[in-house]
N, C-alpha and C positions, 0 to 999 in steps of 0.2 A: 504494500500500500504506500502510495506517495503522499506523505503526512505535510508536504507542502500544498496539497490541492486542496487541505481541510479547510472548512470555511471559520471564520472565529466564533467564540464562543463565549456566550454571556450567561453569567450563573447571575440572577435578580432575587435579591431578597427582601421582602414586603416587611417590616415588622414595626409592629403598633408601639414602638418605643426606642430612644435612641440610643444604639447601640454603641457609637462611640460617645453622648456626651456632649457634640461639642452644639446643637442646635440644628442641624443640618438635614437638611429632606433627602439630600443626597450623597453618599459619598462612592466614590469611584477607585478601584483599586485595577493598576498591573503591573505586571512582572519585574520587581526594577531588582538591581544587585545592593544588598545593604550596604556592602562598604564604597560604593559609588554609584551613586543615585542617577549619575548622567547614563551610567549601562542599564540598559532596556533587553530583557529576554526577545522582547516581539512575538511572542509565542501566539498573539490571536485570543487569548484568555482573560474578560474583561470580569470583573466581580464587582458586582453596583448594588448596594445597600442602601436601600429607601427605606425613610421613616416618616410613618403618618404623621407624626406632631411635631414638625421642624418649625422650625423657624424664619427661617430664610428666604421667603419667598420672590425677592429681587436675582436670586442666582442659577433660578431655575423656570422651567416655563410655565404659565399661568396653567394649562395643560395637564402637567404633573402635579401643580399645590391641587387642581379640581379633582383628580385619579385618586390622588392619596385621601385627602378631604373622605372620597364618597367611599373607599376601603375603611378608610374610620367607621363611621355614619352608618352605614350600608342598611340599616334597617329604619333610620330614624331622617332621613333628608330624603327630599322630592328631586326628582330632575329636574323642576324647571328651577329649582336653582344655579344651576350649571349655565356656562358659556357654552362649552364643548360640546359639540354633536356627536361627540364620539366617547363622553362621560353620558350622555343623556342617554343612549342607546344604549348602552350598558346598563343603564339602570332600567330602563324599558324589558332588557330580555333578562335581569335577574328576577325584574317583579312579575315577570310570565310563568318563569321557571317554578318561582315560589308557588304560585299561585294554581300549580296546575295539578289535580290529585294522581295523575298518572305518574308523574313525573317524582311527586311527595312516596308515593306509592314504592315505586324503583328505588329509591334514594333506601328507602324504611327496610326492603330486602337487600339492598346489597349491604346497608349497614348493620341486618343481622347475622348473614352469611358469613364479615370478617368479624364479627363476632363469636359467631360458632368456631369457626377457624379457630381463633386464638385461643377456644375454652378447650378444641380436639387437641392442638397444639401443648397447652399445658397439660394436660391429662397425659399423652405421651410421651414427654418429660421429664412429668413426673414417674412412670411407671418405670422408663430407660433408668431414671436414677436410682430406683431399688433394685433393679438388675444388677445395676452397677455394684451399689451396697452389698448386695448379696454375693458378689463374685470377691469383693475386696473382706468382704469376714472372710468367706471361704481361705482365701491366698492368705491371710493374717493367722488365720487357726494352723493351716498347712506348715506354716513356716515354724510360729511355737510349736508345732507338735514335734516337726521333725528335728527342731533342738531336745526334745524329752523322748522320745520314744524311740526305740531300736528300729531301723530301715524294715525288717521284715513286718514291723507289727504301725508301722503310721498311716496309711491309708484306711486299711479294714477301720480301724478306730472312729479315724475324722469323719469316715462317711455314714457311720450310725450318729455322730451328736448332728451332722447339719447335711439337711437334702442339698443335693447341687441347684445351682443359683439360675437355671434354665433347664 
């Protein structure tokens, strides 16, 4: 694979709080060399951390304060507050989505489904880990017995105090 042909890559994270501190709706990270800030990787790999309650809204576009705004908001602000046709449409097709019981419906089974998942998942887990248990007395009892008991008589013995672990 020609790893030059790749196109760049943007990892965006939304989060309702600021992450570094300093007030900022935005902050943008890439690849630079710590001990000389002029060297650039250029690798293509851009990492932009958006925070809904910045500050700063002269350093970024009216666009992104109305995006973040209504990610805050999302249940509690109207579209026609918005400039944006492209904030208000958004809010148009999340209050469809909301509103629609097929849709509520779907949502309700796949969210029991990774539910069930995660209850079969720990159940399995937990079962692997008495297995586990069970084989680790075993090798524990095997190993004190075979420091007390003469080579001819250590097996017969350990296999009457504990059944095997499978």
């Amino acid at each position: 694979m020609d790893f030059n042909a790749l196109g760049d890559t943007y990892i965006i994270i939304i989060a309702p709080f600021d992450l570094f501190g300093e007030g900022r709706y935005q902050y943008t990270f890439e690849m630079r060399c710590k001990e000389n800030p002029e060297i650039s990787l250029e690798d293509g790999a851009v990492r932009i951390f958006l925070n809904t309650r910045g500050q700063n809204p002269q350093d970024v576009s009216p666009e992104l304060v109305e995006l973040l705004s209504f990610i805050e908001h999302t249940n509690q602000t109207p579209a026609d507050g918005y400039d944006s046709p492209k904030v208000r449409e958004l809010q148009r097709q999340v209050s469809q989505i909301k509103s629609s019981e097929e849709i509520g419906v779907k949502f309700m089974q796949a969210w029991e489904e990774r539910e069930l998942d995660k209850k079969e998942a720990r159940e399995e887990g937990r079962l692997l880990g008495q297995e586990e248990g069970k084989f680790l007395l075993l090798k524990n009892q095997i190993q004190k017995s075979s420091k007390r008991a003469s080579p001819q008589r250590r097996l017969p013995r350990l296999w009457r105090k504990s059944s095997p672990p499978f």
